[in-house]
N, C-alpha and C positions, 0 to 999 in steps of 0.2 A: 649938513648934507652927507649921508652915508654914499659910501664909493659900493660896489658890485661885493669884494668881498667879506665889509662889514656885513650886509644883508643878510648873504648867506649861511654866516655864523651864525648869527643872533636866530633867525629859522631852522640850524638845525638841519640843512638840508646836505651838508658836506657829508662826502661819501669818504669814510675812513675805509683805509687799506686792510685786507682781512692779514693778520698774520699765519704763515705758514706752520701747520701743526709740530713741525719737527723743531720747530725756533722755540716756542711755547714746553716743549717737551726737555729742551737742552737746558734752558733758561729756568725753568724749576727745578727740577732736578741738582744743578748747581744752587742755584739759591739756596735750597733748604738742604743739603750737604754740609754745604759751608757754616748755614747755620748749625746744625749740630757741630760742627766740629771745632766751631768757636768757642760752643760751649768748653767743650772735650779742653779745649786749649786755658780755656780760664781756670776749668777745675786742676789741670794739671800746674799752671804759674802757681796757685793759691797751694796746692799740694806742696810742691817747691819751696816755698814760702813757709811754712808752719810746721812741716816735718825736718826732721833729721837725716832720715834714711832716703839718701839721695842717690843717682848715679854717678852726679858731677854736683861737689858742692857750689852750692851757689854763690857763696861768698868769692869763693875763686875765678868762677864764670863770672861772674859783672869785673874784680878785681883784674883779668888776665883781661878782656876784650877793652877796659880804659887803658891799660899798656899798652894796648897796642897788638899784643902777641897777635901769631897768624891763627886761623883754624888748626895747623898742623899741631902748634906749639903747645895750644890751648888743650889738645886733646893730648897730647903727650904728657904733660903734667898732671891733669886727671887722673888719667888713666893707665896710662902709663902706653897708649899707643891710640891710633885710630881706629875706631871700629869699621868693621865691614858692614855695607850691606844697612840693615834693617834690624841696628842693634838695639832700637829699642822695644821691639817685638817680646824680647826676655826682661824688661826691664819695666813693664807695663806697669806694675804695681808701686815706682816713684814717679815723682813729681816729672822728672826729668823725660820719664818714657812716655807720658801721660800727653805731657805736652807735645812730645814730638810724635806722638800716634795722631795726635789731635791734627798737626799741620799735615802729616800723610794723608789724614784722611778726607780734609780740605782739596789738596791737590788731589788726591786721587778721585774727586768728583765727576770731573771732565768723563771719567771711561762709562759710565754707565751713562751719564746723560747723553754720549757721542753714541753708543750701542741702543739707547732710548730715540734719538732720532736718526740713524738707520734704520729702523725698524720702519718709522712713522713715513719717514722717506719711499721706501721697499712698500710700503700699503698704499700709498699715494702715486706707486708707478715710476718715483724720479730714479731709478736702475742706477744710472751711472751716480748720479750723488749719495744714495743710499753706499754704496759698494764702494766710494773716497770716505766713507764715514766709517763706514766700518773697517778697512782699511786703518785709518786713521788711531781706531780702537787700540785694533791689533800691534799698530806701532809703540802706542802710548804704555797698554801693556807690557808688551816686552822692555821699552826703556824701564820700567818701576822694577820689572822684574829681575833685569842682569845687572 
């Protein structure tokens, strides 16, 4: 004996919720970001990995991080200080920079898909969510940026 809503599965008659165009808009966006910049991230490990010309040998990076050392430590001995900022902007061309442009560029998803659905927001009328969103952008950026 089928119950009410075995039936109406098996008919096909359940009304599935439409989803909001700004969701669909956020939600891609980051997806296929991410995807690229997984890439980005693997080619840079394997760069890492096979080259010589590093910014942070690697041998030391895995050796300093099972010590224990802290972040400060780690980049002290490398480098012989912490970099500022977005130091791997100059450094694009190792393994080291490659990777780390790769996770910026992961993280830095969110501002265009948040800017992508404001917009969809702002075309559909929602004012006040469109203008939290963008809002929200503008926050995002300036954290990346100072």
């Amino acid at each position: 004996m089928k119950n009410e809503n075995q039936s109406s599965i098996e008919d096909n008659s359940v009304v599935k919720p439409k989803i909001p165009r700004a969701g669909i808009i956020y939600g891609d966006t980051v997806y296929w970001i991410t995807i690229v910049s997984a890439f980005i991230v693997l080619a840079g490990s394997v760069l890492t990995f096979v080259t010589t010309d590093n910014y942070i040998d690697p041998a030391y990076l895995l050796s300093a991080i099972w010590e224990g050392k802290t972040v400060d430590e780690i980049w002290q001995g490398a480098v012989g200080q912490t970099p500022d900022g977005h130091w791997y902007l100059s450094e694009i061309s190792t393994g080291n920079g490659l990777t780390a442009f790769g996770i910026a560029v992961g993280v830095f998803s969110v501002t265009p898909a948040i800017i992508g659905s404001a917009y969809a927001l702002f075309k559909d009328q929602e004012y006040f969510f469109a203008g939290v969103a963008f809002l929200a952008a503008v926050i995002t950026i300036m954290a990346m940026v100072i």
